[in-house]
C-alpha positions as CSV (number, residue, x, y, z in Angstrom):
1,X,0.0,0.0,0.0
2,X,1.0,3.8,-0.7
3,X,2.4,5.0,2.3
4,X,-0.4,7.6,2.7
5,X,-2.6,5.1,3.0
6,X,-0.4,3.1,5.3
7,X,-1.8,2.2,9.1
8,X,1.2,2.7,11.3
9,X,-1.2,0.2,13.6
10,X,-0.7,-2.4,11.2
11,X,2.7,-2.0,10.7
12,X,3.7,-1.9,14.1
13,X,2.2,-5.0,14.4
14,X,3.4,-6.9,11.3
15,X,7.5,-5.6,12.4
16,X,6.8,-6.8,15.8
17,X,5.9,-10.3,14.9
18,X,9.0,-10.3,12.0
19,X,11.1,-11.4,15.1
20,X,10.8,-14.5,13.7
21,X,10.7,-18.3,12.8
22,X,15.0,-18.6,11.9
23,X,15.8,-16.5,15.4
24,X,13.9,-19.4,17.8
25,X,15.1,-22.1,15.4
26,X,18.7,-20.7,15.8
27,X,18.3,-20.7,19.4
28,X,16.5,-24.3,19.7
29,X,19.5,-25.1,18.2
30,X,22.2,-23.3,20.4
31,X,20.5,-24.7,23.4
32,X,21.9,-28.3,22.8
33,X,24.9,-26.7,22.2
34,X,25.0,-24.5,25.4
35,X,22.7,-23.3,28.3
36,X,22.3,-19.8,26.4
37,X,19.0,-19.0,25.7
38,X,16.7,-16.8,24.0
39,X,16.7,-13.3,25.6
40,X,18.9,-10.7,26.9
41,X,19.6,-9.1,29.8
42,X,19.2,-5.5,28.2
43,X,15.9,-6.1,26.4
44,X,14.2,-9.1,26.2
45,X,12.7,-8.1,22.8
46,X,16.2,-8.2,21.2
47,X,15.7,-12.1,20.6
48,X,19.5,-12.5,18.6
49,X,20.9,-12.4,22.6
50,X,21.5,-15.1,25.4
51,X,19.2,-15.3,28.4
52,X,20.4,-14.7,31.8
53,X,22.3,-17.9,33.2
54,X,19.7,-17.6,36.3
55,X,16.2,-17.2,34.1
56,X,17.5,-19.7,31.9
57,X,18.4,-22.1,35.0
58,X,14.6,-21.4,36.7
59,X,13.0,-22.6,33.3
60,X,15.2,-26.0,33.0
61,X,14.2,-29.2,34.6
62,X,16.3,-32.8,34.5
63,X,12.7,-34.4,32.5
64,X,13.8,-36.6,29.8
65,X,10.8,-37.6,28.1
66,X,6.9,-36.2,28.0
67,X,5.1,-35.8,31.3
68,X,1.5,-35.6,32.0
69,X,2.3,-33.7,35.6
70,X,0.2,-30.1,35.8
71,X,3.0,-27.8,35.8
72,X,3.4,-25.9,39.4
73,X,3.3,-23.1,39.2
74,X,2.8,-20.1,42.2
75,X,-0.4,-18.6,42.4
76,X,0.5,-15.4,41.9
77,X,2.2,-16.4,38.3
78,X,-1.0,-18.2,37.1
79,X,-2.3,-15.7,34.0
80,X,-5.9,-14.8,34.2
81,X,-6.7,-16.8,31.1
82,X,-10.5,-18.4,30.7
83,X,-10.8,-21.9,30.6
84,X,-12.2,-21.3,27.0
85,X,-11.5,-19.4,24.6
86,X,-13.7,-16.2,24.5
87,X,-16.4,-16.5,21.8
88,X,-16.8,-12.4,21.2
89,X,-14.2,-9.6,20.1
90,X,-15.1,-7.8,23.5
91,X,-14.1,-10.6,25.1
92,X,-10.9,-11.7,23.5
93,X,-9.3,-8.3,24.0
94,X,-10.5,-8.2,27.8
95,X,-8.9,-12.0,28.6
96,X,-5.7,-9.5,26.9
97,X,-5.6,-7.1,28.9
98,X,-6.0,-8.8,32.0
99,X,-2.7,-10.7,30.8
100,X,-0.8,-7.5,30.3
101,X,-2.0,-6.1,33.7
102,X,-1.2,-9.2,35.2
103,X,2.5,-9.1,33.9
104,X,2.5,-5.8,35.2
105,X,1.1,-6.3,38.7
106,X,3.9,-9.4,38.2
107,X,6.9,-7.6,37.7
108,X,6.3,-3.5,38.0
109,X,9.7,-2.7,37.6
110,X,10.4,-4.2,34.4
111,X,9.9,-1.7,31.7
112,X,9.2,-4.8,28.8
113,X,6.1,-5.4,31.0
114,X,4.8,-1.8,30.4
115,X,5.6,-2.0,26.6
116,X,3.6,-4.7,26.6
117,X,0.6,-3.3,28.0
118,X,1.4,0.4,25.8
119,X,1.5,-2.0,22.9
120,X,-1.6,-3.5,23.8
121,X,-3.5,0.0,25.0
122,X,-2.3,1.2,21.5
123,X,-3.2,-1.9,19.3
124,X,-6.6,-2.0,20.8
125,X,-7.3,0.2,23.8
126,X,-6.7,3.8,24.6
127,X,-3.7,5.2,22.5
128,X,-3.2,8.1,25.6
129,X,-3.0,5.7,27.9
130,X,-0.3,3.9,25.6
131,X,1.3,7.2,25.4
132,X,1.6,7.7,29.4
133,X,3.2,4.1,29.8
134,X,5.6,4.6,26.7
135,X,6.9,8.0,28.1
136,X,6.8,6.2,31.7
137,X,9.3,3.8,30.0
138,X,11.4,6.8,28.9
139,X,11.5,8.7,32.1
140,X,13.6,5.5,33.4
141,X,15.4,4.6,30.0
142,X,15.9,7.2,27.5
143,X,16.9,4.7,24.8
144,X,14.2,2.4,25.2
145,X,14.0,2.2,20.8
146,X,10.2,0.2,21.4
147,X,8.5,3.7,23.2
148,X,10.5,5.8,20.7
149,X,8.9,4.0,17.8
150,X,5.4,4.1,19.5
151,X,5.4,7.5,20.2
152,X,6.3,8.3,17.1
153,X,3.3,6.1,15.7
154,X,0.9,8.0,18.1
155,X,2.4,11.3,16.7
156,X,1.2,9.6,13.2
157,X,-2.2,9.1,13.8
158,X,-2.5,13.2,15.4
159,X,-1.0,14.0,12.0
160,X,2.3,15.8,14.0
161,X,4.7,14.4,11.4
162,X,7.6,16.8,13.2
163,X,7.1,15.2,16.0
164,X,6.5,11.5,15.2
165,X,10.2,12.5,12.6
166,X,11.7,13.2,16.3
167,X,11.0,10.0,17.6
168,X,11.9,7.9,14.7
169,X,15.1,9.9,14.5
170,X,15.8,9.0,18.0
171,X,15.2,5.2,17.2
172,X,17.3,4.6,14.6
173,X,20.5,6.7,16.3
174,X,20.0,3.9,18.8
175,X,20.1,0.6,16.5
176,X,21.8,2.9,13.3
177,X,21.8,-0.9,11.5
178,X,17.9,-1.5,11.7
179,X,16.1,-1.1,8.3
180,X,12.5,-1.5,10.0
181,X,13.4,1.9,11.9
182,X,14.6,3.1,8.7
183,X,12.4,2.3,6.8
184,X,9.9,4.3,9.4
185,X,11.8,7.5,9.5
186,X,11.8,7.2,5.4
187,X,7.8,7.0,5.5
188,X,7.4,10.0,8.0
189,X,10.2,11.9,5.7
190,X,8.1,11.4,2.9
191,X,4.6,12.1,4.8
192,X,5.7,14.9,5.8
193,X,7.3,16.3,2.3
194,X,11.2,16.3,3.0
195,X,11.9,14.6,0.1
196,X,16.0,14.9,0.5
197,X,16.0,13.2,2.9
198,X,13.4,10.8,2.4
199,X,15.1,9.8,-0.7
200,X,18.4,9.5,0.9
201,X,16.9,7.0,3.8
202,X,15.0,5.0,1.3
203,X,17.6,4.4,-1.2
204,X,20.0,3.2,1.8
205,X,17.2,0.9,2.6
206,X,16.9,-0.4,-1.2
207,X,20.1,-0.8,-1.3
208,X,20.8,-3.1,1.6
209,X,17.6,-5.0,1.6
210,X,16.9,-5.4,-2.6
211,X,13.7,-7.5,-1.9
212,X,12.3,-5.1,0.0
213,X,8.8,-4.1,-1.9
214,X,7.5,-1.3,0.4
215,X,11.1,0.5,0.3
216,X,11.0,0.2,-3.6
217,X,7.4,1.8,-3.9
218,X,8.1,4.7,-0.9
219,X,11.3,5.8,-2.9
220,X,9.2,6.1,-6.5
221,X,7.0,7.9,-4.7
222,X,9.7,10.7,-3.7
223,X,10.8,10.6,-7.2
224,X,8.3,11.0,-8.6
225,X,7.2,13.9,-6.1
226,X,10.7,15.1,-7.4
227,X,9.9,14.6,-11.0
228,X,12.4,12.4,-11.4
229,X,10.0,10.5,-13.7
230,X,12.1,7.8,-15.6
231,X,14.2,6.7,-11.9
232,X,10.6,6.3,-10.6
233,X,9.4,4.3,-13.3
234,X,12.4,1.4,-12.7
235,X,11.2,2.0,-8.5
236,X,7.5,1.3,-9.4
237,X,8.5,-1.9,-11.9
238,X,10.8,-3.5,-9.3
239,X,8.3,-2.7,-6.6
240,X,5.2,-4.5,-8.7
241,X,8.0,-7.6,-9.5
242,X,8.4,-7.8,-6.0
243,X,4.5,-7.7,-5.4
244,X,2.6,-8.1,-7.7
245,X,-0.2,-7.5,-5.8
246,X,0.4,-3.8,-4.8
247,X,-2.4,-1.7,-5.9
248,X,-0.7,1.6,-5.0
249,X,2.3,0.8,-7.0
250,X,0.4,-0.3,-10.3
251,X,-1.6,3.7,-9.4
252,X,2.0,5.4,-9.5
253,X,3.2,3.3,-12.0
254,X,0.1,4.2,-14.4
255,X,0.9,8.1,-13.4
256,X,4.3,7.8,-14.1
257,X,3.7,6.1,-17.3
258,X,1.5,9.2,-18.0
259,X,3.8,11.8,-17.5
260,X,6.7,10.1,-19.5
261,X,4.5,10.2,-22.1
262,X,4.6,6.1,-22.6
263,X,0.4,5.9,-23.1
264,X,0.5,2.5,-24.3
265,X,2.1,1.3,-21.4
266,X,-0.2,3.1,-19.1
267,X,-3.1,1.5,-21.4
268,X,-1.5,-1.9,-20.4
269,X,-0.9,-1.3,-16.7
270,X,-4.3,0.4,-16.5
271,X,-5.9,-3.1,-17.6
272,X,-3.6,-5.1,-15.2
273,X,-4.6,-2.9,-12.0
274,X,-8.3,-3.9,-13.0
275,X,-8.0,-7.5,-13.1
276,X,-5.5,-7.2,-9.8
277,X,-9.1,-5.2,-8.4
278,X,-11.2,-8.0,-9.3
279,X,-9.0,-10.4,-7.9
280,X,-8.9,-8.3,-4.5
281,X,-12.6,-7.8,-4.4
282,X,-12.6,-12.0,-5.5
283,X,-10.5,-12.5,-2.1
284,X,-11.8,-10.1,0.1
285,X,-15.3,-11.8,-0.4
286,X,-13.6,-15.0,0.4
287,X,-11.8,-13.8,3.1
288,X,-15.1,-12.6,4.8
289,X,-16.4,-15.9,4.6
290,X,-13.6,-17.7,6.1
291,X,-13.1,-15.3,8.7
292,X,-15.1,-13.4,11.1
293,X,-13.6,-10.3,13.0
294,X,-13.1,-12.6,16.5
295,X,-10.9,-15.0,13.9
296,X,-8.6,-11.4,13.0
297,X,-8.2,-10.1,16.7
298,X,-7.3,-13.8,17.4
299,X,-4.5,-13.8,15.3
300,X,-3.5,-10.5,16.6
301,X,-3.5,-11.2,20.3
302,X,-1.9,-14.5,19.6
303,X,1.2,-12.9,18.7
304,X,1.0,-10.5,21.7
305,X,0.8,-13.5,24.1
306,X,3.7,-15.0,22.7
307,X,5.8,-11.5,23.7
308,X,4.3,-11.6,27.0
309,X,5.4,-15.0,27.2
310,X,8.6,-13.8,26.7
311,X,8.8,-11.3,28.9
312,X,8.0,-14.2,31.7
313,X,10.2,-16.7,30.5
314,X,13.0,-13.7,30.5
315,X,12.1,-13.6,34.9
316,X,12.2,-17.3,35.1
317,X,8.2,-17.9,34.6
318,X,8.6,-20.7,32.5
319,X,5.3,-22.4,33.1
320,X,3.6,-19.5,32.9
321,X,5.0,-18.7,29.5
322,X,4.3,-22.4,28.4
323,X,0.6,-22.1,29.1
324,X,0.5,-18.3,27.4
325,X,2.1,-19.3,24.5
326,X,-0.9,-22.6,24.2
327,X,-3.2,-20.2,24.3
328,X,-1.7,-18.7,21.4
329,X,-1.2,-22.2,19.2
330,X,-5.1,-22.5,20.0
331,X,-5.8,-18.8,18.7
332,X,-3.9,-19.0,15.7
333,X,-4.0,-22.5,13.9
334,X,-1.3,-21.0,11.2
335,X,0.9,-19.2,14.1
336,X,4.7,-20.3,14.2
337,X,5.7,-18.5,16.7
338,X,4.2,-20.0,19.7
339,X,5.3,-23.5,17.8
340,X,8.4,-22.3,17.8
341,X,8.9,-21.4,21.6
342,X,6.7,-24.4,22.8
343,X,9.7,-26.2,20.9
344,X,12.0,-24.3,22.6
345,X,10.9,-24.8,25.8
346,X,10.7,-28.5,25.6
347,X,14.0,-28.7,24.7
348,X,15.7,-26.3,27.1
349,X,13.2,-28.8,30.0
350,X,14.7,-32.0,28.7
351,X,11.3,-33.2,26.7
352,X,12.6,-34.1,23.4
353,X,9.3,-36.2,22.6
354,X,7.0,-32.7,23.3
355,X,9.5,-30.6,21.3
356,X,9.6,-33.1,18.4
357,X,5.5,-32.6,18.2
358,X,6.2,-28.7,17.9
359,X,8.2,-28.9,15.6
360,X,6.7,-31.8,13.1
361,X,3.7,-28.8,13.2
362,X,6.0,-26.5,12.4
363,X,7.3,-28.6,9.3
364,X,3.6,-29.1,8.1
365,X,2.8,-25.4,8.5
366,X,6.2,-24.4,6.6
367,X,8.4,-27.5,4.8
368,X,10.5,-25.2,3.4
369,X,12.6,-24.7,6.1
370,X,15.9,-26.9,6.7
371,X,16.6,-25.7,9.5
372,X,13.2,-27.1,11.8
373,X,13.8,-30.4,9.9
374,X,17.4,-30.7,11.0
375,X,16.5,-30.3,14.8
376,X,13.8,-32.8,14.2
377,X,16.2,-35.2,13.2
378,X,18.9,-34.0,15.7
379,X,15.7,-35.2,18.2
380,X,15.5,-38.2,17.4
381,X,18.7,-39.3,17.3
382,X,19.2,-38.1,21.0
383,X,16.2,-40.5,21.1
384,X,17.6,-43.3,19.2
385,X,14.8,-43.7,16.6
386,X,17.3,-43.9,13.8
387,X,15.1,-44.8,11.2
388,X,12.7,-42.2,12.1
389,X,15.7,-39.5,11.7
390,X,16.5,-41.1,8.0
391,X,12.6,-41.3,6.9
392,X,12.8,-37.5,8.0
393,X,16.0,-37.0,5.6
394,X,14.7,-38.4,3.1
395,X,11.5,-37.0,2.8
396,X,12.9,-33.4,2.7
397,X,15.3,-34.5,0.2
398,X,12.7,-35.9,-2.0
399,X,10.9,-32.8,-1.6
400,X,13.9,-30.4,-1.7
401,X,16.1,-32.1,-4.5
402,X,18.4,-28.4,-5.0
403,X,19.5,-28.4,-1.3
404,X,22.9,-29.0,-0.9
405,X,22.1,-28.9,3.1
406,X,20.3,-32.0,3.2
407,X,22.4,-33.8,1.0
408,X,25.6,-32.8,3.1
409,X,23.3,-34.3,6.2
410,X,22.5,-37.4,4.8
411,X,25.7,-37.9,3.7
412,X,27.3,-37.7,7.4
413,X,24.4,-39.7,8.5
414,X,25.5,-42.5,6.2
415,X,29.2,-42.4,7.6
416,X,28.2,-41.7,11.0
417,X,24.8,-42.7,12.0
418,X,24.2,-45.8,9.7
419,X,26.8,-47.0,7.9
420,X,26.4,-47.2,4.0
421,X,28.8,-46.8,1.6
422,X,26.6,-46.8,-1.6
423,X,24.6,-44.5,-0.2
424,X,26.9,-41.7,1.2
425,X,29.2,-41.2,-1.9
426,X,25.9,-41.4,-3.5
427,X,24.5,-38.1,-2.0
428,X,28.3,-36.9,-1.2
429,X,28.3,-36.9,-4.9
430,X,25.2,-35.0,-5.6
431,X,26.6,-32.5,-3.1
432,X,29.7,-31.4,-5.5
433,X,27.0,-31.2,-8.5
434,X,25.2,-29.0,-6.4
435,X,28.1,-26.9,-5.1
436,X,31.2,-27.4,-7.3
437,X,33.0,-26.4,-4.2
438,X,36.1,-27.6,-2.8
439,X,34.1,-27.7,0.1
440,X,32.3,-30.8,-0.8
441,X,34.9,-32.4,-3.0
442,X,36.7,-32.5,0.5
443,X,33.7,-34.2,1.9
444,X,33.6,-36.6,-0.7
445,X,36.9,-37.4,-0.4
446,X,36.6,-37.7,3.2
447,X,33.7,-40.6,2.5
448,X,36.1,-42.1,-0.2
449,X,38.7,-42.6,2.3
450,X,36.4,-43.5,5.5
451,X,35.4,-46.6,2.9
452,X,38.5,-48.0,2.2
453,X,38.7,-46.0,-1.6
454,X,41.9,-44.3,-1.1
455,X,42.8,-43.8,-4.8
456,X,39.4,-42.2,-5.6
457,X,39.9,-39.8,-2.4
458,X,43.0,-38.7,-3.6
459,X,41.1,-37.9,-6.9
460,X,38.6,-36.3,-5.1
461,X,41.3,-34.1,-3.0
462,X,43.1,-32.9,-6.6
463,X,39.5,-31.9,-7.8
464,X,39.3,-29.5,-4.7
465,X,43.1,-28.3,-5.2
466,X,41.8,-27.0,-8.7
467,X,38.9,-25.5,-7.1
468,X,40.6,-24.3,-4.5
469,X,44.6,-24.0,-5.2
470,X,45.1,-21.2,-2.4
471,X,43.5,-23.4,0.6
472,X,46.8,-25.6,1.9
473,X,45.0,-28.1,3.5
474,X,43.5,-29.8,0.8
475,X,47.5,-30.1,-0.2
476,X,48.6,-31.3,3.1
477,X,46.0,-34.2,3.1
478,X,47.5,-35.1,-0.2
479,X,50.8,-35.4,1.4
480,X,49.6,-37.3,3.4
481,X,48.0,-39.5,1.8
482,X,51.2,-40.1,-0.4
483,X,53.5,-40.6,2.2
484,X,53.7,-44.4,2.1
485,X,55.2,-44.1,-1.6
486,X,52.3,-43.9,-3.6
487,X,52.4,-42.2,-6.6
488,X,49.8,-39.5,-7.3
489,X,47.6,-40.3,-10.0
490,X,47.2,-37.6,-12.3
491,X,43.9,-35.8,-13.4
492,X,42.4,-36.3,-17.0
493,X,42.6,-32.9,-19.2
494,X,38.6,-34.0,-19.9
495,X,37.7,-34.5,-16.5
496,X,35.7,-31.8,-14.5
497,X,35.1,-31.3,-11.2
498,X,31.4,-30.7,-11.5
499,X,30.8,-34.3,-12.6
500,X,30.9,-35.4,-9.0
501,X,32.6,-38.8,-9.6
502,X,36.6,-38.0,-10.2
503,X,38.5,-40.7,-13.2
504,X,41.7,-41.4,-12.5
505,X,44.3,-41.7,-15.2
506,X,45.9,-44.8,-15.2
């Protein structure tokens, strides 16, 4: 959408839940690796840093496998959540604010727990309210980027664009590297008709984040504000390639067209923006009928009790967190976040049987991701259930037959896990026509040599020499495998490294 038309509502909303699937996956992963965690000491909405050693210790138990115990939790922990989910809108946002209070009354002094209730109070409550606990948050931490940026939304919605500039000014001098605050003080810039500027902020953002659609549409629109018509033109086209979807760039684009004089194309363009409307008005009918307005604010509050849940798992509420963040897997059928830290959390309390459930949702929600499937088959082989682990492997592989990630996993879990020759320079092989890296003609030589084939290893080794003739090592393990007298064999003129399977000259 045009940023004029833009709901700084919805787009606080849509950047807050960004935090995203690959951050919890990462740290599901670290945790086997280390007792690290999820959250930091500084903010526990900056979800790339460790949890405190002490919250992380509070929300760890010996279990090894699933138990049917009722978590125990203290009474004054226990979230006011109904036993049912509320039926109405009214009530769903009540059972939410009750939850914030609650967090709140829970730990006053934390300043996340006030963001969470300004967030709520300005997502559905009363935005001056949300404006009290933001500046609240200030008073006791200047840099707190979260009240910054919702101040400067409130400031949006009164239409004081200086002000609301101010804010999101402030924000991005604290995290300079962020392109969602960026990308903020680009859209007030341009709201407010200080098009320099705008421009320059923008095109920063374009230029690190290519794929960025919204940047690419809210930089035509400055240049085409500053008549630069044709540099506007390549914005809108890379914006609509990106999205092909965006009504608001298919308008500017049609304008555009216009004043270049190009009427054909705006002829053309002007017939695809009314199909696009028909299939819009096609969807939104749909969409009415398979959602009602509790099914929305479900979604919505599902991702604020996954926060929350943060916020308490951050103060060693682990069980509380765990039953905030079912509450959210029941209000949002498609949500991966809760998923993802219900995962989490079974791993970090020794459950790998609950966290392989998470994440098997997880997989059918999203199979595109390697990542999930890799700690699914990292869980069961802590489990033992070997074949289980290679079934896993081998359905994403049948699925996923360009990832060089999967083959590289199957082919240790053929050395390593369940020995098979056949099978691991099979899919060692694949990897190198995949790559053509030296990378994975060292693997393969590595599988050569762990199956008694040292003459096709050494072959292997010379093919990632010529990939590679700077890297030594791949030298020195040819040394060393010539060292009891054996003379090198030499590599065919014809043969290529991207074949996968090396011939030796005789």
């Amino acid at each position: 959408m045009s940023l004029q038309d833009s709901d700084p509502q919805t787009s606080r909303t849509q950047q807050s839940s960004v935090a995203s699937q690959s951050t919890w996956i990462l740290v599901l992963v670290l945790v086997s690796i280390a007792a690290a965690g999820f959250l930091s000491s500084a903010s526990v909405f900056d979800y790339s840093k460790a949890l405190p050693t002490t919250a992380f210790e509070l929300a760890t138990t010996p279990a090894a496998n699933p138990t049917n115990d009722r978590p125990q939790i203290p009474d004054a922990s226990v979230p006011p959540l109904s036993a049912w989910l509320p039926e109405a809108s009214l009530e769903t946002i009540e059972e939410c604010r009750n939850v914030c209070e609650h967090l709140v009354r829970l730990v006053p002094d934390l300043l996340e727990s006030k963001e969470m209730l300004a967030r709520f109070e300005f997502e559905f409550g009363d935005l001056q309210r949300a404006a009290s606990l933001w500046n609240e948050i200030l008073e006791k931490n200047p840099n707190f980027v979260y009240a910054l940026r919702g101040l400067g939304d409130i400031a949006t919605l009164d239409g004081n664009l200086p002000e609301a500039i101010v804010y999101f000014r402030r924000a991005l001098n604290i995290d300079p590297q962020s392109l969602s605050w960026k990308l903020t003080l680009g859209s007030a810039l341009l709201q407010a008709g200080q098009l320099d500027e705008a421009r320059q902020v923008l095109q920063d953002v374009v230029n690190r984040s290519p794929q960025n659609d919204e940047a690419h549409l809210q930089l035509a629109q400055v240049l085409a504000q500053l008549n630069e018509i044709d540099a506007s033109i390549t914005e809108f086209e890379t914006a609509i390639a990106l999205n092909p979807d965006d009504r608001a760039a298919r308008i500017g684009l049609i304008s555009a067209y216009g004043r270049a004089g190009r009427m054909d194309d705006a002829k053309q363009q002007r017939e695809n923006l009314n199909g696009l409307q028909v299939t819009v008005a096609e969807q939104r009918k749909t969409g009415r009928q398979n959602y009602d307005d509790v099914t929305a604010i479900r979604i919505d509050i599902a991702r604020m009790y996954v926060d929350v849940a943060r916020v308490h798992l951050a103060v060693g509420n682990a069980e509380t967190a765990k039953l905030l963040l079912m509450r959210a897997h029941s209000m949002d059928p498609h949500d991966l976040d809760s998923r993802q830290a219900l995962a989490y959390l079974a791993v970090s309390q020794g459950q790998p049987h609950n966290a392989i459930r998470w994440l098997l949702e997880i997989a059918n929600l999203d199979n595109q991701t390697w990542s999930t499937i890799s700690e699914i088959v990292r869980l069961y082989l802590e489990l033992g259930k070997i074949n289980e682990s290679e079934e896993t492997l081998i359905e994403f592989a049948n699925n996923h037959t360009d990832s060089l990630q999967v083959e590289r996993e199957l082919v240790r879990f053929y050395t390593q896990v369940k020995p098979d020759k056949a099978l691991a320079i099979d899919h060692a092989a694949k990897a190198t026509r995949l790559s053509n890296s030296a990378e994975d003609f060292g693997m393969l030589a590595s599988v050569y040599e762990n199956f008694q084939e040292p003459e096709l290893a050494i072959q292997a080794l010379k093919n990632a020499v010529e990939l590679e003739p700077e890297n030594n090592t791949y030298r020195e393990l040819l040394d060393l495998m010539f060292r009891d007298g054996e003379t090198p064999p030499t590599l065919q003129p014809s043969s290529s490294p991207s074949s996968g399977q090396p011939q030796l000259q005789p």
